[in-house]
C-alpha positions in Angstrom: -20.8 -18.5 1.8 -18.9 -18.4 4.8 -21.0 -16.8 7.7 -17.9 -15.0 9.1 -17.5 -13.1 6.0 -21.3 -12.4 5.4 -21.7 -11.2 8.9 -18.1 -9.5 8.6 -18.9 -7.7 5.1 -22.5 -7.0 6.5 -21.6 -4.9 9.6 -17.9 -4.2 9.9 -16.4 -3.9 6.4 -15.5 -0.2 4.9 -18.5 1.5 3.1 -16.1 1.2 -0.5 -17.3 -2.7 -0.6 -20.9 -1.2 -1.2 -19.9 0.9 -3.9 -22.0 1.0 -7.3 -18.6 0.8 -9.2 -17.7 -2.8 -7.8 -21.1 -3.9 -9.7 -19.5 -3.2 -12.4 -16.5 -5.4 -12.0 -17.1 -8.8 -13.4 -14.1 -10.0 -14.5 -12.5 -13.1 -12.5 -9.5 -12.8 -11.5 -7.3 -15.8 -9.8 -5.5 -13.5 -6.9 -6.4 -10.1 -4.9 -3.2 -8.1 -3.8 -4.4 -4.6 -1.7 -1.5 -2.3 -1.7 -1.4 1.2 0.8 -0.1 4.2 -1.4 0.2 7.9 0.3 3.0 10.7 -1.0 4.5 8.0 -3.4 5.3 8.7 -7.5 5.2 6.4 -10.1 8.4 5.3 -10.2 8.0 4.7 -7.1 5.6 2.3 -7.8 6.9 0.9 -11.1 9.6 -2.1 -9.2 6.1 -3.3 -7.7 4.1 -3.3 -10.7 6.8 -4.8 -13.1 7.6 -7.6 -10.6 3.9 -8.6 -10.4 3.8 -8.4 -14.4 6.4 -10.9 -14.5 4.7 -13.1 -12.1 1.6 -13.0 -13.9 3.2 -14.2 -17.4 5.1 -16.7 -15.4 2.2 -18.5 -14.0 -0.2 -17.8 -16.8 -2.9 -16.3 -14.1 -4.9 -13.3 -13.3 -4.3 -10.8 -10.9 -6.0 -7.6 -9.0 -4.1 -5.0 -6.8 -6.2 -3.1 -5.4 -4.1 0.2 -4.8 -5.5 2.5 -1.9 -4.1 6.3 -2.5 -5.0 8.3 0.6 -4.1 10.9 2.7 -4.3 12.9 6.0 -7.1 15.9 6.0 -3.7 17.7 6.9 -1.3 16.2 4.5 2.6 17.7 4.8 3.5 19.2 1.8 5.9 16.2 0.4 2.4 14.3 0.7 0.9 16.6 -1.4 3.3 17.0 -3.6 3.7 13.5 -4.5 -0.3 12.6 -4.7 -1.3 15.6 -6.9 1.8 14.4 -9.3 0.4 11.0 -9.2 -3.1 12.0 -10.1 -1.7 14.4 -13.1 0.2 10.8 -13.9 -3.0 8.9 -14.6 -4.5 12.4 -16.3 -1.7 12.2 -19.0 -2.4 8.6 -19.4 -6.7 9.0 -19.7 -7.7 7.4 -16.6 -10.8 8.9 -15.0 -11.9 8.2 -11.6 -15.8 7.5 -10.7 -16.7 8.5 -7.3 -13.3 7.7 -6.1 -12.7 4.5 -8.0 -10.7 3.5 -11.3 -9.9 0.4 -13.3 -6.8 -0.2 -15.1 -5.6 -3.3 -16.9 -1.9 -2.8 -17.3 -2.0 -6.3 -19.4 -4.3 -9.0 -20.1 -3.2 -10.4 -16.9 -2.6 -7.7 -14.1 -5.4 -5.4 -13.3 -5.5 -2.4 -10.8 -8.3 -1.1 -9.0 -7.2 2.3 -8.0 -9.1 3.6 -4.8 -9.1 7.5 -4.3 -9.2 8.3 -0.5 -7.4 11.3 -1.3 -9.1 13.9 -2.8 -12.2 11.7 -2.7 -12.7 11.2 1.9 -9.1 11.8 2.7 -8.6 10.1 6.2 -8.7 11.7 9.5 -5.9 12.5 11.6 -5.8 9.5 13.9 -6.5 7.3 10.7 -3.5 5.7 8.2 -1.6 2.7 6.7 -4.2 0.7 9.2 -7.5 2.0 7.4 -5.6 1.9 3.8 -5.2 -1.7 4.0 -8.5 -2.2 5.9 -10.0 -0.8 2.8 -8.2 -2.8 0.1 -8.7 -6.1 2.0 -12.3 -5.6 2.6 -12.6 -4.7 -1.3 -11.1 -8.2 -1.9 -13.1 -10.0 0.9 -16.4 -8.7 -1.3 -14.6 -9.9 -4.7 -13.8 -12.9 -3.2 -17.4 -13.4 -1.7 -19.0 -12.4 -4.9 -16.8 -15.3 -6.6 -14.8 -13.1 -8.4 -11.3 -13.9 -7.1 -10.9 -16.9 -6.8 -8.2 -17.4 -4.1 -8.9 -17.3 -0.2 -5.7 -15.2 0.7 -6.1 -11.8 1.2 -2.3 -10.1 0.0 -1.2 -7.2 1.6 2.1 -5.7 0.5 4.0 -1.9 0.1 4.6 0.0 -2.7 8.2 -0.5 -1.7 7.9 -4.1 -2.2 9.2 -6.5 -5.4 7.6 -9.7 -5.5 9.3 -13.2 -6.3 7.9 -15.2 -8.7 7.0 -17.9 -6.4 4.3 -14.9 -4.5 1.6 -16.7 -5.3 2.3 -20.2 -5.2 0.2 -22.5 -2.7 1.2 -23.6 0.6 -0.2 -26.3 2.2 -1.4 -25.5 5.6 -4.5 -24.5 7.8 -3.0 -21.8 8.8 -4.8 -18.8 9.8 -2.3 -16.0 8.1 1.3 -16.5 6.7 4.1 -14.2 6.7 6.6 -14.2 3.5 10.5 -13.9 4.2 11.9 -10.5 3.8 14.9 -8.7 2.9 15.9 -5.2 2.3 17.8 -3.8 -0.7 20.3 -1.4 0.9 22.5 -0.5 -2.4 22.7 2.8 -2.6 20.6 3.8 0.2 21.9 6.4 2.4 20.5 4.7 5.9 21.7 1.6 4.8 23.2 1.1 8.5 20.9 2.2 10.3 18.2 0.0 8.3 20.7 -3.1 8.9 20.8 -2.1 12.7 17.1 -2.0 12.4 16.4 -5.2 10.6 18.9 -7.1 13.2 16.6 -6.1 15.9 13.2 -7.4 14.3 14.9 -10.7 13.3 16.4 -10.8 16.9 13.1 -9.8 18.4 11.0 -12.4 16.9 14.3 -15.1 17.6 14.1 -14.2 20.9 10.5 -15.0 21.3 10.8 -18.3 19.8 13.7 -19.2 21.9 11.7 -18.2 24.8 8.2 -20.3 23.5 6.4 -17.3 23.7 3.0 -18.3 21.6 3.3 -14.8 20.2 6.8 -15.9 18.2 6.4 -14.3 14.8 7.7 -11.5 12.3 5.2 -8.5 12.0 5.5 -6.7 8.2 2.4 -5.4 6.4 4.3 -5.7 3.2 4.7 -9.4 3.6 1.3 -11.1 4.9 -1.5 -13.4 3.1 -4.6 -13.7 5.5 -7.3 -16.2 5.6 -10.0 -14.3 4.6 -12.6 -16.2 6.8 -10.4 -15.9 9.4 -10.1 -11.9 8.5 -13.5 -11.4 9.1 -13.8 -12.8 12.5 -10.7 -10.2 13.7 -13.1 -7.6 12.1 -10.0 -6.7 9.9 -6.7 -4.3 10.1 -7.4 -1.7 13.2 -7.2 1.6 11.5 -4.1 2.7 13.1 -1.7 5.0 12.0 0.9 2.5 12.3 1.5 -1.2 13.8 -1.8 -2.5 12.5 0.5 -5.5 10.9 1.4 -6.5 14.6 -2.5 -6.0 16.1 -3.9 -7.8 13.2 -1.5 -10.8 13.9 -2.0 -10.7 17.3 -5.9 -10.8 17.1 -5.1 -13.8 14.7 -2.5 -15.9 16.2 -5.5 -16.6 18.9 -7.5 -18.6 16.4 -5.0 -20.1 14.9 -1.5 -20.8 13.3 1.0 -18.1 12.0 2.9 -19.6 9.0 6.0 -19.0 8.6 6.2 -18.8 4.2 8.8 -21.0 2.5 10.2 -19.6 -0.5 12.2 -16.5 -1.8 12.3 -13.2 -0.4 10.2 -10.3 -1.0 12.3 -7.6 -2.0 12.1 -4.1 0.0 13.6 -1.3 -1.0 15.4 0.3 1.6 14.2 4.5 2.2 14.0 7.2 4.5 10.0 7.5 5.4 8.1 9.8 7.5 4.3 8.2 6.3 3.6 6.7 9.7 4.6 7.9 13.4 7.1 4.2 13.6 7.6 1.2 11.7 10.7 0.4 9.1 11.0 3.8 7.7 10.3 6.1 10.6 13.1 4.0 12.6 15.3 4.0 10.1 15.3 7.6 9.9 15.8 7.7 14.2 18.6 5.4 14.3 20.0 7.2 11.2 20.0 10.4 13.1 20.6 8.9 16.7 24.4 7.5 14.9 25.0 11.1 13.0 25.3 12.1 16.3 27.6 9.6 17.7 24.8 7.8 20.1 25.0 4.1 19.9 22.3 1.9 18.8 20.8 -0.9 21.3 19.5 -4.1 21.7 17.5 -5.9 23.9 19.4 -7.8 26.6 18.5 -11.2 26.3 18.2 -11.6 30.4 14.8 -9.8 29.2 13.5 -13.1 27.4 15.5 -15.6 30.3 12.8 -14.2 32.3 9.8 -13.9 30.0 10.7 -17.7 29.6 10.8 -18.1 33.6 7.4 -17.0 34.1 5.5 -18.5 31.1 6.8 -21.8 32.6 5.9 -21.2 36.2 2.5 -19.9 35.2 1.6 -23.1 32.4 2.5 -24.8 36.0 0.5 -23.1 38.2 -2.5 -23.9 36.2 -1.9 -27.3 35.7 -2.3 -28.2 39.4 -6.0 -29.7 40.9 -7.9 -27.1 42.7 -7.0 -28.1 46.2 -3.2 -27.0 45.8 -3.9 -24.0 43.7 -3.5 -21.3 46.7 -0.1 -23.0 47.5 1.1 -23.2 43.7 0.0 -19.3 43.4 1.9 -18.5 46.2 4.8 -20.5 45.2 4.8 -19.1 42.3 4.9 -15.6 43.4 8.3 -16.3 45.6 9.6 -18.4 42.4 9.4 -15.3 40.1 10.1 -12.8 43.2 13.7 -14.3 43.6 14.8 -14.9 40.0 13.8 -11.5 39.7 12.1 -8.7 41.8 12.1 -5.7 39.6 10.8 -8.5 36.9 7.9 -9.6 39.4 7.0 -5.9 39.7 6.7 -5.4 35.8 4.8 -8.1 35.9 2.5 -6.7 38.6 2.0 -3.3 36.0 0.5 -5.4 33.7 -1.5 -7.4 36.0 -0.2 -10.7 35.4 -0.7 -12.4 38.9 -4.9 -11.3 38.5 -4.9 -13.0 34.5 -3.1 -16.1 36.1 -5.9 -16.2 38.8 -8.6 -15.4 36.8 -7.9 -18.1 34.2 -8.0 -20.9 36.6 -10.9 -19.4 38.6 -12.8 -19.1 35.2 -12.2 -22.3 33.7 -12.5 -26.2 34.8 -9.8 -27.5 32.7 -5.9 -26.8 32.0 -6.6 -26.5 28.2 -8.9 -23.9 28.9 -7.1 -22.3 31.5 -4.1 -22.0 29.7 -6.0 -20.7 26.5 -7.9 -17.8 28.8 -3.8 -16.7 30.3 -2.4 -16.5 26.9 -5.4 -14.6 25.1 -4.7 -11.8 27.8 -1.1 -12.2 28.3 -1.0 -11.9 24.6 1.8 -10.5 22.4 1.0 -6.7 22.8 1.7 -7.5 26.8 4.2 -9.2 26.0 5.8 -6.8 24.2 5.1 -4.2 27.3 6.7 -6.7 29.3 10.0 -6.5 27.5 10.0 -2.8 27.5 9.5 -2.8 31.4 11.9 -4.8 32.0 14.7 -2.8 29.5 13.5 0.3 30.9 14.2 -0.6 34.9 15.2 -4.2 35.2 17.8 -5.8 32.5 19.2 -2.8 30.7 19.4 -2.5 26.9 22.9 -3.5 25.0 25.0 -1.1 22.7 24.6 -3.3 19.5 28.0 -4.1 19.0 28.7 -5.3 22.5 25.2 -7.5 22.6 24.9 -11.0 23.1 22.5 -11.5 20.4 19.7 -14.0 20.9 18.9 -16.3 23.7 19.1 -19.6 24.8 20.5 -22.2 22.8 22.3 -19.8 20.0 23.4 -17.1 22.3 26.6 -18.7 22.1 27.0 -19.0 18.5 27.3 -15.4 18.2 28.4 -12.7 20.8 30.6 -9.5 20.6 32.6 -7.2 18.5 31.1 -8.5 15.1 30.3 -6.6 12.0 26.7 -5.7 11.3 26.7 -7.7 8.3 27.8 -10.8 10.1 25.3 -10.6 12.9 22.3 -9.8 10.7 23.7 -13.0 8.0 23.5 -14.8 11.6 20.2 -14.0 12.2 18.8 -14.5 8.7 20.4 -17.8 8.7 18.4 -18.8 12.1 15.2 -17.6 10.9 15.2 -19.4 7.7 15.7 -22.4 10.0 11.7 -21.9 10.7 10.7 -20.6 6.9 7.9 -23.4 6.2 6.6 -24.0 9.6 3.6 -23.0 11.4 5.1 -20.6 14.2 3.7 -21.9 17.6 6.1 -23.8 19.8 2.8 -24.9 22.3 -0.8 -26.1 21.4 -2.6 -23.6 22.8 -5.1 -21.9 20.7 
């Protein structure tokens, strides 16, 4: 067995992978899918669960969700509304849970493994989505070590999700996670604006990047990730955040490896108002849904923000490339470089110490590979990102959405002003798909 997952499973996995009532699973199944449930119903549930049903009669092979209900210790009443009518749902049906555990085949094919972090350990206050995939991945990780799933993937998708039939097919690649395309489902959704205003600034986020041949260039949804599970265990797993723990996660991995980018159709999500985590997809929804109710405008990111993220990666993969003797001179000159495409950029910089990492990376290491690999695994995308924020908040302001230039670089042009939301998004969707079926790194650097 791989000694990443031994060690990880060992000392850092969830105590649910030592439960008694995983003994007693020992049925193989061919794919592991953990899925994060809190305050959802049934029918909420039921697009999920159908689509995976069809997937599993399609392809002829067995599957495991691994379905995580939990809770806050403080749950808001809608929470608790919703769980207790879920848990008199699988009353009326017979199912019985055993020290927080159930198993449900829904067919020959699909199986559930229900997980009961509710009533059985609800979470903390600081804990959430994070832990509730943590929990479910790690249950796979120990299926898959004990050689009961067969498949190295670890799945992680939403309870708002519907899965196309190609969700399981096999991609060829050494990468370290992949990322399925996405779309929403807006028909008859109230927010359906403010969820397209949202989704054209992740797609323009992560276009930006790439433009910009930022390392750190890929989309970020929990609901749409297979990870290695080897390369799982040497991340130590989703952080237990309340929120974001898709982004850490990646970030963590895109440092040992390749993100791919999947090829193939969309997964499905159905667009909804959510207040389950403190941000992310719903929670912004509902903020730019209230921000236009009361005639605000939405913005963008101005793309001057990513001309200079661009600037400084370049002069910085410079700097380190010099010999030793002509360092202090290329430091310096790179200082004045930065300083007079932009000084309040330079000083954002400065906040997040970026003149000490560039330093410290040649100091530290005898070689431009290495150099290069030190800058990036500190200037990494969570800096990145805090980068970008210092520089909308005092440097390159942020754009009203319909007056943006959206993107950067070579396709800022394609596309300015004054253009419906659905154009722009189409736009954007259109670009990204450009990269569906690549490995999202533009340099060789880790």
């Amino acid at each position: 067995m791989d000694r990443n997952l031994v060690h990880y499973l060992t000392d850092y996995a969830e105590p649910e992978v030592r439960a008694e009532f995983l003994t007693h699973i020992k049925t193989e199944f061919s794919f592991g899918v953990a899925v994060p449930i809190r305050g959802e119903s049934w029918s909420d549930l039921e697009h999920l669960f159908s689509s995976l049903s069809n997937i599993t009669k399609g392809i002829n092979r067995s599957v495991l969700v691994v379905a995580v209900i939990n809770s806050s210790i403080h749950p808001t009443g809608e929470e608790s509304f919703f769980n207790d009518a879920l848990f008199e749902f699988f009353k009326s049906m017979g199912l019985v849970f055993e020290e927080g555990f159930c198993f449900q085949s829904i067919s020959s094919l699909l199986h559930i493994l229900w997980v009961d972090r509710c009533r059985y350990l609800p979470f903390q206050e600081k804990e959430g989505v994070g832990l509730a995939r943590k929990i479910g991945c790690d249950i796979l990780c120990q299926l898959y070590a004990n050689g009961l799933i067969v498949d190295s993937l670890l799945r992680t998708t939403d309870s708002d999700a519907s899965l196309p039939l190609d969700y399981f097919q096999a991609t060829n690649t050494s990468a370290v996670a992949h990322h399925y395309p996405y779309r929403h489902h807006i028909e008859g959704f109230d927010g359906a604006e403010a969820l397209e205003l949202y989704e054209i600034h992740l797609r323009n986020y992560f276009l930006m990047l790439y433009e910009a041949e930022s390392p750190f260039a890929f989309p970020s949804i929990g609901s749409c990730l297979a990870i290695q599970a080897s390369s799982y265990a040497q991340v130590r797993g989703f952080p237990k955040r309340q929120a974001g723990e898709d982004f850490h996660l990646l970030n963590k991995l895109r440092k040992l490896g390749a993100i791919h980018y999947r090829k193939g159709e969309p997964i499905s999500l159905r667009g909804r108002f959510s207040h389950r985590v403190p941000f992310g997809t719903g929670q912004s929804t509902t903020d730019i849904f209230r921000l236009l109710t009361q005639g605000d405008e939405y913005s963008l990111y101005n793309p001057a923000s990513f001309v200079f993220l661009k600037q400084l990666m370049k002069a910085s993969e410079q700097t380190l490339n010099v010999p030793s003797e002509q360092f202090a001179k290329a430091f310096q000159s790179w200082r004045e470089y930065l300083i007079l495409q932009s000084p309040s950029g330079f000083s954002a910089g400065e906040k997040l110490l970026l003149p000490d990492l560039l330093q410290a990376a040649y100091q530290q290491r005898t070689n431009y590979r290495q150099r290069i690999r030190q800058f990036y695994t500190n200037f990494d995308a969570l800096k990145t990102l805090r980068l970008i924020h210092l520089l909308d908040s005092a440097t390159y302001p942020p754009e009203p959405w319909h007056k943006a230039h959206i993107g950067s670089g070579s396709f800022q042009s394609e596309i300015t002003t004054d253009q419906t939301r659905k154009r722009v998004l189409q736009y954007l969707k259109e670009r990204e798909e450009v990269h569906c079926g690549e490995d999202l790194h533009r340099k060789e650097i880790f």
